[in-house]
N, C-alpha and C positions, 0 to 999 in steps of 0.2 A: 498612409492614412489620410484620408479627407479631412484635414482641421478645418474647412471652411462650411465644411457641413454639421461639427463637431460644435464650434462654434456658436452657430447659427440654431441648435437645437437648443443650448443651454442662456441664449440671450434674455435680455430682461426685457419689456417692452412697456415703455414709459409716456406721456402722453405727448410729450415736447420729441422724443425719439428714442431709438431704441438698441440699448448698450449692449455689447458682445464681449465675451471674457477673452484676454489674449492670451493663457494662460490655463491649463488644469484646474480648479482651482477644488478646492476642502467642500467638504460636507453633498457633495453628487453621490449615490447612489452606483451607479458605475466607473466612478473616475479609477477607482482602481484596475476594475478589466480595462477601461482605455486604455492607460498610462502600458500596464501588461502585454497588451497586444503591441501597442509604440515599442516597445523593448525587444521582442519579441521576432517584431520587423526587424531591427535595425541591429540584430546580431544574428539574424536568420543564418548567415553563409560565414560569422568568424567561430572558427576550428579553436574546439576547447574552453569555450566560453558558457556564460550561464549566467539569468538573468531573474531574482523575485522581487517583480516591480524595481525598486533603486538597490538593490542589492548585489553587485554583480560580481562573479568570479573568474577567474582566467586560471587556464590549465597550460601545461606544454610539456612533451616527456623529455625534453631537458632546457636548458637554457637558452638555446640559440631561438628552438622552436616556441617559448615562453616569453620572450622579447618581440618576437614576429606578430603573435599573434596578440601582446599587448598594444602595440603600435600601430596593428590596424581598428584594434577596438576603439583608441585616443583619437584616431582620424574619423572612425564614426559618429565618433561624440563631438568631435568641434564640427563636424558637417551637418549635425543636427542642433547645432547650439546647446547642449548638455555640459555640465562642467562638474567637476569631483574637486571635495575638499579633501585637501592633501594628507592632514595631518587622520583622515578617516581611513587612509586607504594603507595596506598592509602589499610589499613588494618581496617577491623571490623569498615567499615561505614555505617552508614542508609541511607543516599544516596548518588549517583556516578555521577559525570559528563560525560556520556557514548557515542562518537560517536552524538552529539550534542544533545543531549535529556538528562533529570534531573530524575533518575527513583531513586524510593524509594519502601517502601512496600505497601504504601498508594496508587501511581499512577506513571505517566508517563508526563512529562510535556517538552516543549521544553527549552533547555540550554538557561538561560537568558543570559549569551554572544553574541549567535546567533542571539534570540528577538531582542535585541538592536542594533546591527551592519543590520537587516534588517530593522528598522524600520527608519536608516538614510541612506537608497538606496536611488540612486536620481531616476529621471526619463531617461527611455531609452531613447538613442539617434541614436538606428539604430536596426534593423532586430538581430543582434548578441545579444546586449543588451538586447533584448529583450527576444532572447531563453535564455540565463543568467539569468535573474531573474524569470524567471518561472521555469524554472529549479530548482533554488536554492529554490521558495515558493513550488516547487511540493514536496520536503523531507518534508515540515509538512504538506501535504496534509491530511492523515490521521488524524490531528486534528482538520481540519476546516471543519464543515458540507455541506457549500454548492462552495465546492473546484471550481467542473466543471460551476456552473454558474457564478463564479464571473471570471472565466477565458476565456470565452467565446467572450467576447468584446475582450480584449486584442489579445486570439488567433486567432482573425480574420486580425488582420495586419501583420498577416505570410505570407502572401498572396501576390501572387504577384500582381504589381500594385498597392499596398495599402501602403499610406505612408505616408496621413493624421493623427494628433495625435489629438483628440478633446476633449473637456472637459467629453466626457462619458468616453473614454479611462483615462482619468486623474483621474476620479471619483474611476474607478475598480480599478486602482493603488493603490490609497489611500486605500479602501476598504480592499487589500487584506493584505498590511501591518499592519494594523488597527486589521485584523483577527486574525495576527499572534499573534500581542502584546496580544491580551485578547485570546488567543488559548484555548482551552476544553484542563482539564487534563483528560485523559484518565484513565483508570482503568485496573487493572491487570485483567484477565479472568482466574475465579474460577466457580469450580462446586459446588453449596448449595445440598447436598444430602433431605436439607428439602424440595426442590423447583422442578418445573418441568426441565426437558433438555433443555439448553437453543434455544433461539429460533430467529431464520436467518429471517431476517427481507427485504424485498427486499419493500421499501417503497415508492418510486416516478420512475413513467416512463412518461415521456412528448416527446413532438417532436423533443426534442434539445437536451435535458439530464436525467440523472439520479441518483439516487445515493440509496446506498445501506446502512444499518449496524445489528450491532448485539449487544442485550441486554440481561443480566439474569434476568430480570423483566421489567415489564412495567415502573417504575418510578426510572431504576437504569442507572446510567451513560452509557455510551458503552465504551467497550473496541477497536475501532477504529469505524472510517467513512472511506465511499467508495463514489467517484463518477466519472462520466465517459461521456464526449461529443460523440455525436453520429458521425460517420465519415461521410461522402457526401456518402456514397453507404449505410451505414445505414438507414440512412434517407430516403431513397426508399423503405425499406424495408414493408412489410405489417405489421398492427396494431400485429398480431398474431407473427409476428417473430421478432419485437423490443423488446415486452411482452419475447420471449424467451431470447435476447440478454442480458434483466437485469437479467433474473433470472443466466443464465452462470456466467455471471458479476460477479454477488454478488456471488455464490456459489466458483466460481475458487480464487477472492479474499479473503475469509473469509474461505480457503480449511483446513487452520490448528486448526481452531476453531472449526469445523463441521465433519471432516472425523474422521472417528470411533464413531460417535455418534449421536445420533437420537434430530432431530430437526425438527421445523413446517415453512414453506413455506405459505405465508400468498401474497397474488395476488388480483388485483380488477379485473382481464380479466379472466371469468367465461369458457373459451375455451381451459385457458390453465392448466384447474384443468384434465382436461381428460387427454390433450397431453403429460403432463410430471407426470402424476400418477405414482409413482412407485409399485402400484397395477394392474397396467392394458398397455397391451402390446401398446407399440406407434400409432396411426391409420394409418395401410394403404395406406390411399388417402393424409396424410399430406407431407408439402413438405420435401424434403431430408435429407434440413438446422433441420426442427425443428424434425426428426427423428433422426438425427446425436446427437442431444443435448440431447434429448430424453433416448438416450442410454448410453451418457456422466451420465447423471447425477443418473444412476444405480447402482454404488459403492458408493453411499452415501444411509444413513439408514433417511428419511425423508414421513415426512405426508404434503400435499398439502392442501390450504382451500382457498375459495371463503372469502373475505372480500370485500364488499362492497364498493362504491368507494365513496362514501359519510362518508365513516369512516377513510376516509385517510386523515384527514384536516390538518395533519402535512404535508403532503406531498404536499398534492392539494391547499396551501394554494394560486398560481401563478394563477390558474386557477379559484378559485370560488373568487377570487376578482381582477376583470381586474382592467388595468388602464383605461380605458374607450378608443375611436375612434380614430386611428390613421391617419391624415386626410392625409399625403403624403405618407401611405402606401397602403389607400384605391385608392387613386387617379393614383398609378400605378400600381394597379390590373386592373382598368375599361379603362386606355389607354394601 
C-alpha cells in the first residue's frame, strides 16, 4: 500500500504549512476499507489465517502446523510495526469467540452473547427500528433455513404508507428471534475423497421466494443456507427466468464452495436443463436475460438434471398443503 499517497490525500493544509497524519487516524470515512485492505495485504500468502480489520485469527490442523503459521504471522506484524496486546489475545484454543459467531473444529454456531442480547430486542417502534433489527437478524441469515420467508411480512412495512403493526407482524417477530435462539450449527465444508463432489442444491423456487444450499450427502448437515425475496420487477418475470434467477442466486452465493469443482445442478423446471446446459450452446431464440446467465455460469465445471417436482417435498412443502380458501382474498379478486 502507498502510505505516502495515503497520507498526502488526507493532509491538512494550513497557511504557515501543511500537516500529514502518520498514522490511520478515527473519523475518515474509509479508514476502515484502508486499514482492511493493509490486513489483507499483509496475510495475503499466511495459511489458516483471517483477518476483520484488528481481529485476526489463526488456524492449523494440528499443533505443529499452528505454531508455524502463528510465527510467521508475529514476523509479519513486527515487519510492519503492528503490536497485540497480550492479555487480548487467546492461544491453542478449540474454540474462538470470532466476530460474533462460536467456531470450533466440529461447527460454526452463533456467539451466545449475541443469541441472547437478540432474543431480549423489543419490538420496533418505527421504520428505522425496523431496518435495525433486520439488519442485525440478517448476520445469522445463513443459519436460519427459511431466513426470506419469515422476513417477508415484516419487510412489507418498509413500505410507504404502511404503518400498521398487527399481530402477523408480531408473530414473524417472535418467530424470527425464536430462530435465532435454536439456530442450525452449521458445518465446516470438507471434501470426502470416498464420496461424490459435492453437490449445489438450488431447492425451492415459489412466487415470492426462494432459497438455496449445499450438502456433502444427502443426510449431512449443510455448511450454509441461502434465501432471497423476489423484488416487484422480479415477480413479473416469466416462469423460465425466476427458474434462472434461483439458479444465479444460488451459484453466485455458494461461488466459493463450487468454483474450481464439479458439482450437480438438480431443477424441477425441465426447460431450464437445455438453457443452462453447460454441454450445449445457449438457444438462440431465448431471452438475452437467460442468455446472459447462460454464459455466466460457463466458468463453473457443473452437470444439470431434471428432478421432478413431486421429489421436492422439502421444498414444496407450502404448496402441496395449502392452508385452505381465503375468503377476503377471493372476494377482491371477483370485485
Amino acid at each position: 500500500m502507498n502510505w505516502t499517497k495515503v497520507r498526502s490525500d488526507y493532509g491538512a493544509n494550513r497557511p504557515f504549512r501543511l500537516f500529514q497524519y502518520q498514522r490511520l487516524h478515527f473519523g475518515v470515512s474509509s479508514a476502515p476499507a484502508v486499514f482492511q485492505q493493509f490486513m489483507a495485504q499483509l496475510i495475503s500468502d499466511v495459511l489458516g489465517c483471517a483477518a476483520y480489520l484488528y481481529d485476526v485469527i489463526v488456524t492449523g490442523n494440528d499443533v505443529a502446523e499452528h505454531v508455524q503459521n502463528l510465527e510467521l504471522l508475529c514476523g509479519r506484524f513486527n515487519a510492519a510495526g503492528l503490536h497485540c496486546k497480550l492479555e487480548k489475545c487467546t492461544f491453542f484454543s478449540s474454540s474462538v469467540d470470532y466476530v460474533g459467531h462460536i467456531i470450533s473444529a466440529q461447527c460454526i454456531t452463533p456467539s451466545e452473547r449475541d443469541v441472547q442480547a437478540n432474543k431480549q430486542l423489543l419490538r420496533p417502534r418505527n421504520v428505522h427500528e425496523l431496518h435495525v433489527f433486520i439488519d442485525k437478524v440478517n448476520y445469522y441469515a445463513r443459519f436460519l433455513d427459511d431466513f426470506s420467508d419469515d422476513c417477508t411480512i415484516l419487510n412489507a412495512l418498509r413500505k410507504k404508507n404502511v404503518t400498521a403493526w398487527t399481530a402477523e407482524h408480531q408473530f414473524a417477530f417472535e418467530c424470527l428471534k425464536e430462530k435465532i435462539v435454536n439456530a442450525t450449527s452449521l458445518v465446516h465444508f470438507r471434501e470426502d475423497p470416498q464420496s461424490p463432489w459435492p453437490q449445489m442444491r438450488r431447492t425451492m423456487v415459489r412466487a415470492v421466494c426462494f432459497r438455496t444450499g449445499i450438502r456433502m450427502g444427502p443426510n449431512d448437515p449443510s455448511p450454509t443456507h441461502s434465501s432471497k425475496t423476489l423484488s416487484a420487477k422480479q415477480k413479473g418475470y416469466s416462469q423460465v427466468e425466476k427458474e434462472g434467477v434461483a439458479v444465479m442466486f444460488g451459484v453466485r452465493r455458494l461461488h466459493q464452495y463450487l468454483y474450481g469443482r464439479h458439482f450437480e445442478l438438480h431443477t424441477d423446471h425441465k426447460p431450464s436443463v437445455s438453457i443452462f446446459s453447460p454441454s450445449e450452446a445457449p438457444p438462440v431464440m431465448a431471452a438475452q436475460r437467460l442468455q446472459r446467465w447462460a454464459i455466466a455460469l460457463m466458468v463453473y465445471s457443473f452437470s444439470i438434471k431434471y428432478k421432478c417436482g413431486n421429489e421436492h417435498n422439502d421444498a414444496d412443502a407450502l404448496s402441496r398443503l395449502p392452508m385452505g380458501p381465503d375468503i377476503e382474498f377471493d372476494r377482491s379478486e371477483v370485485h
